[in-house]
C-alpha positions as CSV (number, residue, x, y, z in Angstrom):
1,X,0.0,0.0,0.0
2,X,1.0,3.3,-0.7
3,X,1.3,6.0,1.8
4,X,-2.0,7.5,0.9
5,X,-3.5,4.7,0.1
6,X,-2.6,4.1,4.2
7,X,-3.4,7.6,4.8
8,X,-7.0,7.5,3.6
9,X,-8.0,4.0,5.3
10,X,-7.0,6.0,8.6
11,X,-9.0,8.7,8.0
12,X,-11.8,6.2,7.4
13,X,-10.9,4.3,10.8
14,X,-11.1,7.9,12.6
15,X,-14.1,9.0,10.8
16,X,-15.8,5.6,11.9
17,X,-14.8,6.5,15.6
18,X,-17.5,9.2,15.7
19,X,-20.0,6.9,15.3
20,X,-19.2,4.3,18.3
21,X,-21.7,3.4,20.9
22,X,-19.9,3.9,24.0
23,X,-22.3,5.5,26.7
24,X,-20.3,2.8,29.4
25,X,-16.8,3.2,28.5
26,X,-16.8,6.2,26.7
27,X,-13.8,4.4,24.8
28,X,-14.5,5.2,21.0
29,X,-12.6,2.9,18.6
30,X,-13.1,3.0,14.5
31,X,-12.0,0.4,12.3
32,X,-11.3,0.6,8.2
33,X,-10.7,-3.0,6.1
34,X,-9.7,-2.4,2.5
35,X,-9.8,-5.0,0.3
36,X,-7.6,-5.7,-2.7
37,X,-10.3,-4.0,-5.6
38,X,-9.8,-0.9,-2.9
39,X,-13.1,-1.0,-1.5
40,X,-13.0,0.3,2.3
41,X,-15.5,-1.1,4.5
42,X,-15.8,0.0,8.2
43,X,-17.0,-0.5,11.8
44,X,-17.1,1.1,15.1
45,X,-17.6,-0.8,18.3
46,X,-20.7,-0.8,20.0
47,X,-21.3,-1.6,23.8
48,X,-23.9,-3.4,26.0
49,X,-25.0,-2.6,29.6
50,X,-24.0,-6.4,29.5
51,X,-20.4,-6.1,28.3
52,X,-20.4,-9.7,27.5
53,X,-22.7,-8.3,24.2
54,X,-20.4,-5.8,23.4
55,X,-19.0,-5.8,20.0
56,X,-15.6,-4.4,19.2
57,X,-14.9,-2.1,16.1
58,X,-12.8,-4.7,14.3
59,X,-15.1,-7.2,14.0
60,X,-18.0,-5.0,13.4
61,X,-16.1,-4.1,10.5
62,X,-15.0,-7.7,9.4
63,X,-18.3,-9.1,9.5
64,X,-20.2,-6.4,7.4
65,X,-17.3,-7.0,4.9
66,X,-18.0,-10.8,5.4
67,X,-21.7,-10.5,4.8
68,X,-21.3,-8.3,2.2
69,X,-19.5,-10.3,-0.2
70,X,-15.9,-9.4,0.5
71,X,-13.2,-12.1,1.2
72,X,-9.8,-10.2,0.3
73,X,-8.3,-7.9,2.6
74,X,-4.8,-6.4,2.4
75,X,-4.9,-3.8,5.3
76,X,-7.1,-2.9,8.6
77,X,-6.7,0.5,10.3
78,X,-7.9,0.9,13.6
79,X,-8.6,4.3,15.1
80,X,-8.6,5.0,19.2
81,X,-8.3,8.3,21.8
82,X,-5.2,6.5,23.2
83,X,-1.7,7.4,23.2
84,X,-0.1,5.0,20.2
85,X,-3.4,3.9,19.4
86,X,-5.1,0.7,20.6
87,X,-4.3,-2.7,18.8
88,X,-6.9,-5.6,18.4
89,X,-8.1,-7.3,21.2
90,X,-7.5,-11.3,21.0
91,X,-10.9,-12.2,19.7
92,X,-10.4,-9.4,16.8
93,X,-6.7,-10.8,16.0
94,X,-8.1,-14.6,16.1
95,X,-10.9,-13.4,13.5
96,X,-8.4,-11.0,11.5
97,X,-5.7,-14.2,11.5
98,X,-8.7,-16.1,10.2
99,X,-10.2,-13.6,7.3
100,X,-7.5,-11.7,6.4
101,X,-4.2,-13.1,7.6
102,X,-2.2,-11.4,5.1
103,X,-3.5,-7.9,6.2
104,X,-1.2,-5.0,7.4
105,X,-2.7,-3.4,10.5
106,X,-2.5,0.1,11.3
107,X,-2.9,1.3,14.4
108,X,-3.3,5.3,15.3
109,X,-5.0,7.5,18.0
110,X,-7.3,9.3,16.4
111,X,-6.3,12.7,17.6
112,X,-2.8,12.2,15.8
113,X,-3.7,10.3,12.9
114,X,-0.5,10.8,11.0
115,X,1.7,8.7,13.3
116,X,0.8,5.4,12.1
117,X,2.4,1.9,13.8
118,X,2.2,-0.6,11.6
119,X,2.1,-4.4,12.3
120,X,1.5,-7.9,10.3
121,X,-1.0,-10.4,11.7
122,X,1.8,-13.0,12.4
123,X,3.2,-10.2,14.6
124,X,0.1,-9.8,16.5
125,X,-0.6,-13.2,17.0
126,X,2.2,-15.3,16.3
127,X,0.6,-18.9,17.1
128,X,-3.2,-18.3,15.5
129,X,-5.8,-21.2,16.4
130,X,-6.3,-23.1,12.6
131,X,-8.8,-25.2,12.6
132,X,-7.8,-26.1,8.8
133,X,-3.9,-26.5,9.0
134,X,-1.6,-24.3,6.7
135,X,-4.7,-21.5,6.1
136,X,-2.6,-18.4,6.1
């Protein structure tokens, strides 16, 4: 991916943070997949008075893609008010290493979008649960 090609799926991330449900937490977190064709799809968490039902911003994202069609991904951007940005949690990087395991992920805080950390799915979860062996 290019640099702007980076550049505009974090702006999509950080524009997605402004629309998470967060009235417990008040921890707003937007997340951008684009797929090979260049199609961005995105997601922002949404949270439960039961916080077992919340759903994070990554996988709100990844399944809307899912449903939607698209199988392809080459890069998710996630999008937090945290210093360095937050990365997945462990459910989102077992369900990224699963549907997009080739992805680069981005990772910003949304009030300094320009300072981008990047990692690689094997980086974030080096020993992914497979069901089907050698899926990557």
């Amino acid at each position: 991916m290019t640099k702007a090609e980076k550049q505009i799926l974090v702006t999509a991330a950080v524009g997605a943070c402004a629309r998470a449900v967060a009235p417990y937490s008040n921890f707003h977190v937007g997340a951008a997949l684009r797929t090979r064709g260049g199609e961005i799809i995105t997601g922002a968490n949404v949270e439960s008075a039961s916080y077992g039902l919340t759903c994070c911003a990554e996988r709100i994202a990844l399944f809307k893609a899912l449903t939607e069609g698209h199988r392809d991904f080459v890069a998710v951007a996630v999008a937090a008010r945290r210093d360095g940005g937050a990365t997945p949690c462990g459910a989102c990087r077992q369900l990224l290493s699963e549907y997009a395991p080739q992805a680069t992920i981005l990772v910003v805080d949304s009030a300094q979008p320009a300072r981008i950390r990047q990692f690689t799915m094997a980086e974030l979860l080096p020993a992914a649960f497979l069901s089907v062996p050698g899926r990557r």
